[in-house]
C-alpha positions, 0 to 999 in steps of 0.5 A: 911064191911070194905076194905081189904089190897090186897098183893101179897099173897092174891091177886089171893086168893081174885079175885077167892074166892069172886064173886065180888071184888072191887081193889084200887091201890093207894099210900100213896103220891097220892092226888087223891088216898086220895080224893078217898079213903074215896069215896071208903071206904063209898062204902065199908059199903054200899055193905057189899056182895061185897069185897072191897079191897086196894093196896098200890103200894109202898109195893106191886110193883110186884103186881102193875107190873104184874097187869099193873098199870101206874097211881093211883088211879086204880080202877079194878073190878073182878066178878067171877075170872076175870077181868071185868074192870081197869080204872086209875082216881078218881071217883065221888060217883056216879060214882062208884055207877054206875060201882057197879051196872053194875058189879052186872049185867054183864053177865059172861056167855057172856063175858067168850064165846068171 
């Protein structure tokens, strides 16, 4: 599967119609964004029952705002309508292989008791 643009309007729609969904906040004019898209990308035809989607912070600034980017790349992580993870900075392959699969095994049932 390929990635997804995410904008405003279909932001909400894809975090709570999907059970998982990988978000990449970046900007045209970011080096890291670059070097982490084709990471990103690649991922994408790797987990074709995952929802990878793309954000480019200078078309969707209310969405970058109410989503409380301050740097890019932003990688968020959304299981089952909520946020499970938000990190700011580039990721390695294998890193994000790694946050792939604990987001596949975090338990939603705990996380949403606390």
């Amino acid at each position: 599967m390929s990635t997804t643009t995410i904008t405003s309007d279909n932001f909400e729609r894809t975090i709570s119609g999907n059970d998982l969904v990988l978000i990449d906040f970046w900007a045209t004019w970011c080096g890291p964004c670059k070097a982490f898209g084709p990471i990103f990308d690649k991922a994408s035809e790797q987990n074709t029952d995952i929802v990878f989607g793309k954000v480019d912070i200078d078309k969707n600034q209310d969405l970058a705002a109410a989503a409380g980017i301050q740097a890019v790349p932003t990688l968020m992580i959304a299981k089952q309508g909520q946020i499970i993870f938000k990190q700011a900075g580039a990721l390695r392959a294998s890193d994000l292989d790694d946050l792939i699969e604990q987001a596949r095994q975090a338990d939603m049932d705990t996380a949403t008791q606390e």
